[in-house]
TORDOSE-470614 format. One record per residue: chain; x, y, z of N, C-alpha, C in turn. Coordinates in steps of 0.05 Angstrom, whole numbers, plus 5000, padded with zeros to 4 digits. Atoms other than C-alpha are relative to their C-alpha. Layout:
c|n_u|n_v|n_w|ca_u|ca_v|ca_w|c_u|c_v|c_w
A|X|Y|Z|X|Y|Z|X|Y|Z
...
This chain:
c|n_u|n_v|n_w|ca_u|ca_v|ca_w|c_u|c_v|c_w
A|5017|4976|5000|5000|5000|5000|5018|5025|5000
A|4976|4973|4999|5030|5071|4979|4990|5010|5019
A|5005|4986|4982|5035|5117|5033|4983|5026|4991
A|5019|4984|5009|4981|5170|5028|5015|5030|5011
A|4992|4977|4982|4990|5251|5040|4997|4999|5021
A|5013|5005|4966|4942|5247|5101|5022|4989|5020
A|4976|5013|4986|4998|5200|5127|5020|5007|5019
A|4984|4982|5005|5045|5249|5126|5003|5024|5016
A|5008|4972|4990|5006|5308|5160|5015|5007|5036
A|4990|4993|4965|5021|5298|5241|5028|4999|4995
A|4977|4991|4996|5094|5296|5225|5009|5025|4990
A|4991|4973|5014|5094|5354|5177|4985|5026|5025
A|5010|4984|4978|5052|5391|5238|5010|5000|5025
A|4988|5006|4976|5086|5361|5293|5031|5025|4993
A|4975|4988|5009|5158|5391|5257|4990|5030|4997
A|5002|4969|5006|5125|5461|5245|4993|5010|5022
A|4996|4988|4976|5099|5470|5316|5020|4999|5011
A|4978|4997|4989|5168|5451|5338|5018|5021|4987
A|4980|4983|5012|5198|5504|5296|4991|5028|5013
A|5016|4974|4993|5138|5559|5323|5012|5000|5029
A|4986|5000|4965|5162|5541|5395|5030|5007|4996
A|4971|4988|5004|5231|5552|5382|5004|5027|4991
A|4999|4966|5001|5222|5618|5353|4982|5016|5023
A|5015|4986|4979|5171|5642|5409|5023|4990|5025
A|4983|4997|4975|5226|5619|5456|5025|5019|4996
A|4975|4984|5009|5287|5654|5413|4987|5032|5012
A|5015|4977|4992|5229|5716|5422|5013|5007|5030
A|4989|4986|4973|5234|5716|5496|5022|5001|5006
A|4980|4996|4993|5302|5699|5498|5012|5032|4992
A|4998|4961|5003|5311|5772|5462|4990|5016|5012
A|5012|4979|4983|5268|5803|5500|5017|4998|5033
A|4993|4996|4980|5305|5787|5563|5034|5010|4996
A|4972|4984|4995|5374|5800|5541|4998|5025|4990
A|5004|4972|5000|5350|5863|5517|4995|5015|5029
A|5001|4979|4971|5321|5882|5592|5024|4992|5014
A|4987|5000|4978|5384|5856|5616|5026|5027|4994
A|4977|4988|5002|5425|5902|5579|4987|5034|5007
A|5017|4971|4994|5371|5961|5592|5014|5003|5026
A|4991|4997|4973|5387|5949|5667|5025|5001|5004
A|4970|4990|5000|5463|5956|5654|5007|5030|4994
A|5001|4971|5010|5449|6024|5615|4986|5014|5020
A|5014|4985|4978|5407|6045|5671|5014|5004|5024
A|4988|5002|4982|5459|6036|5724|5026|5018|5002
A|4974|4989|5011|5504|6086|5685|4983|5024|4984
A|5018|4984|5012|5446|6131|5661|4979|5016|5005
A|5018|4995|4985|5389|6170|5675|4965|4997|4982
A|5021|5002|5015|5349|6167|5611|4995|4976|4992
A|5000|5034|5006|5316|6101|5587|5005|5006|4970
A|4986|5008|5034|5345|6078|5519|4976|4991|4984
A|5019|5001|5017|5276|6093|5478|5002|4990|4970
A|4995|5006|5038|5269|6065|5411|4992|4973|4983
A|4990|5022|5024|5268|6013|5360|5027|4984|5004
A|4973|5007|4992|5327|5970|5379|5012|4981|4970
A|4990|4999|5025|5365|5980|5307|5031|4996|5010
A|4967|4988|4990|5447|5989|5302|5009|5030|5008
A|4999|4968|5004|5430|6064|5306|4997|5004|5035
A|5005|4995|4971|5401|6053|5383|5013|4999|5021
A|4982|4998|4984|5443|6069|5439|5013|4976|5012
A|4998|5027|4988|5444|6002|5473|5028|4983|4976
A|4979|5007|5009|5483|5979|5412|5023|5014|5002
A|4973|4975|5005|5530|6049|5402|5015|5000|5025
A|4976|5000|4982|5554|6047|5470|5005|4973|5010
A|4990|5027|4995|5570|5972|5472|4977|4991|5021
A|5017|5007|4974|5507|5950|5527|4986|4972|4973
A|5000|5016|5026|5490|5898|5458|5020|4998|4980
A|4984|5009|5029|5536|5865|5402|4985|5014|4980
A|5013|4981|5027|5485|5884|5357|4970|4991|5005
A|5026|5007|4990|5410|5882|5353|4990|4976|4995
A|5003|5025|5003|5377|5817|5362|4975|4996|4981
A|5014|5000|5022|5340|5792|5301|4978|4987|4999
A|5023|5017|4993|5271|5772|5296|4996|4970|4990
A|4994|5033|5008|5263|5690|5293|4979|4997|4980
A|5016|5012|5021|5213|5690|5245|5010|5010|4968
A|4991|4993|5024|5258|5726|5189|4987|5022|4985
A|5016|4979|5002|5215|5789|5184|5020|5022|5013
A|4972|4986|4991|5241|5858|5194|4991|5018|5027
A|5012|4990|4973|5208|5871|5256|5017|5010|5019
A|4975|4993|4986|5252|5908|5310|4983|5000|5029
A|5022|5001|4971|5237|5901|5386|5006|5025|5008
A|5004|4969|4995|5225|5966|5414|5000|5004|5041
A|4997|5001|4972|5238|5985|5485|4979|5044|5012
A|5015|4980|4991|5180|6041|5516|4993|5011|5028
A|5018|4990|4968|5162|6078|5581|4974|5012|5007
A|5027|4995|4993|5104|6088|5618|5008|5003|5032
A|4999|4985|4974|5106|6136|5681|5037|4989|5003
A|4986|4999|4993|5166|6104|5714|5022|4972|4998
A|4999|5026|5006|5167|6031|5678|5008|5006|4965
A|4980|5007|5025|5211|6013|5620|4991|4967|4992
A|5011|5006|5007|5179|5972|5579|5012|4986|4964
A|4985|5008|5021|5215|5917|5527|4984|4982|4990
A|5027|5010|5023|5167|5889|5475|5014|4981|4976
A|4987|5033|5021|5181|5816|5428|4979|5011|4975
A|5016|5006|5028|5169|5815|5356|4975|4991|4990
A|5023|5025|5016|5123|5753|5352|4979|5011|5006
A|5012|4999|5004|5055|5743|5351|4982|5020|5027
A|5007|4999|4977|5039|5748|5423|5012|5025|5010
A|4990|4974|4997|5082|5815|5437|5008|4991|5026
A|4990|5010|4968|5110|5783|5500|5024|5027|5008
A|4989|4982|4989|5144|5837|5546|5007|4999|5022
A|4993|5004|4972|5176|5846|5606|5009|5032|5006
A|5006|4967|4991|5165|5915|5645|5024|4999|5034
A|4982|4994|4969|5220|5937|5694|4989|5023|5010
A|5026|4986|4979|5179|5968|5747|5025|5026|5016
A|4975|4985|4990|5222|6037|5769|5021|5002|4996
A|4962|4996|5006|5280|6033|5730|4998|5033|4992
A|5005|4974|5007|5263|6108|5709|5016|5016|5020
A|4999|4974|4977|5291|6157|5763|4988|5026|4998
């Protein structure tokens, strides 16, 4: 009996959610070494490092990043780092916009 497409499907699905999880984990992993390098720039600073995190954004120019971290889905999405009152605020590419808010890093 030839093998049919149908056959075929839970491994070709199985292999593509394992590729969506791996990039929603690469996601957060950027998003945290981004707030880790925010909280290095903040410890040496007074303003938060607003922006688009390009090669143009501070975090890279004064060495606090190698270079900016690239979105896992191969899009040219840039993660963006924002404040609100006194919370600094670093925002993921993917779907989900996963973020992680440092509560008072502002002075």
């Amino acid at each position: 009996m030839d093998p049919k497409l149908s056959d075929f499907c839970p491994i070709i699905f199985t292999k593509f959610s394992q590729i969506e999880k791996s990039r929603e984990r690469t996601d957060v992993a950027n998003v945290r070494t981004i707030a880790d390098a925010v909280q290095r720039y903040m410890m040496e600073n007074t303003e938060a490092p607003i922006g688009a995190v390009d090669e143009d954004h501070e975090l890279i120019t004064q060495g606090y990043l190698a270079a900016p971290p690239q979105d896992p889905w191969g899009n040219n999405n840039k993660y963006s780092i924002t404040t609100s009152n006194k919370d600094i605020i670093i925002t993921g590419v993917g779907k989900d916009k996963y973020s992680i808010t440092l509560e008072g890093a502002v002075p």
